[in-house]
C-alpha positions as CSV (number, residue, x, y, z in Angstrom):
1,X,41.3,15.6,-60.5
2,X,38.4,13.0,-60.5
3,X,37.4,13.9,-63.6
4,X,40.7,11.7,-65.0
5,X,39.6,8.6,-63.1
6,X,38.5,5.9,-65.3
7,X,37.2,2.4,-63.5
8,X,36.3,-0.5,-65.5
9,X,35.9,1.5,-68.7
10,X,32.3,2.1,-67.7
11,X,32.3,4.2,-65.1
12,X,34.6,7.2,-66.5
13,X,32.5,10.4,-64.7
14,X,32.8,10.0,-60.7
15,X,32.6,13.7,-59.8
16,X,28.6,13.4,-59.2
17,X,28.9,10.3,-57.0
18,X,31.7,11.9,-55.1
19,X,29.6,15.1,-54.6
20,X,26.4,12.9,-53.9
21,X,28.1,11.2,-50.8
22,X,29.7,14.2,-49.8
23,X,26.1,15.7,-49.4
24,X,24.3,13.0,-47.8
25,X,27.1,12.9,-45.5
26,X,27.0,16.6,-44.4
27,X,23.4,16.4,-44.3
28,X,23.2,13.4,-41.6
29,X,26.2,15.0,-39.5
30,X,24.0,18.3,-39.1
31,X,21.0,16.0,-38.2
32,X,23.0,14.3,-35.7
33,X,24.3,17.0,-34.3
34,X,21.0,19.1,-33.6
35,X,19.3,15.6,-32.0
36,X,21.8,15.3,-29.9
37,X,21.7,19.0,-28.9
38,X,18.2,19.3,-28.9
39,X,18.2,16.3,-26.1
40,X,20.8,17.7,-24.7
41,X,18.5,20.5,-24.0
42,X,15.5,18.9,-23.6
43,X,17.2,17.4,-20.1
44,X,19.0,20.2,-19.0
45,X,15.5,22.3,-18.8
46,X,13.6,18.9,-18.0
47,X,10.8,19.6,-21.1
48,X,8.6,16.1,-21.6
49,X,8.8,16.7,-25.8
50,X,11.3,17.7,-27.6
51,X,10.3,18.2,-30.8
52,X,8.9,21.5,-29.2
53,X,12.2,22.8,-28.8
54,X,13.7,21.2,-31.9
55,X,12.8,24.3,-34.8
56,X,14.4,27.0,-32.3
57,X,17.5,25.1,-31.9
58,X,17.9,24.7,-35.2
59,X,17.9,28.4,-35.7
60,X,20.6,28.8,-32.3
61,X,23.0,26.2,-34.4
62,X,22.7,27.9,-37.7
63,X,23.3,31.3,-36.2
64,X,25.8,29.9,-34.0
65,X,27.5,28.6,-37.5
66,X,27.4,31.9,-39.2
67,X,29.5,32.9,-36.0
68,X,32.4,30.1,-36.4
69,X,32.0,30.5,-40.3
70,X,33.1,34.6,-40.2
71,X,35.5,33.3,-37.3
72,X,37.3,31.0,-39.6
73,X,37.7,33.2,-42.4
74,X,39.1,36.1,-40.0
75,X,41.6,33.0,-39.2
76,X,43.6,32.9,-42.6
């Protein structure tokens, strides 16, 4: 579908820009969303650092992922 899109008559290819947005987009959502958890965290157990607790939450929200993604297939 993008593939067809012409703009200007010098940029006729928009698929990788598209994608390339799409990406950093995803990317800073996830990082958002494990700061916020992580600080979350960090004052619910009342830790001084939170980059301590930052790698094993991380792994909680990708396993926690894996969860809602076999979830949302099961859906359909």
């Amino acid at each position: 579908m993008l593939r067809q899109i012409e703009i200007a008559n010098f940029l006729k290819n928009v698929d990788p820009f598209i994608f390339s947005l799409w990406i950093i987009s995803i990317f800073v959502k996830i990082s958002f969303c494990l700061f916020v958890f992580t600080i979350l965290f960090k004052k619910l157990v009342k830790i001084n650092d939170y980059r301590k607790v930052a790698p094993s939450m991380g792994l909680v929200l990708f396993g926690y992922t894996i969860i809602i993604s076999a979830n949302a297939s099961e859906m359909e």
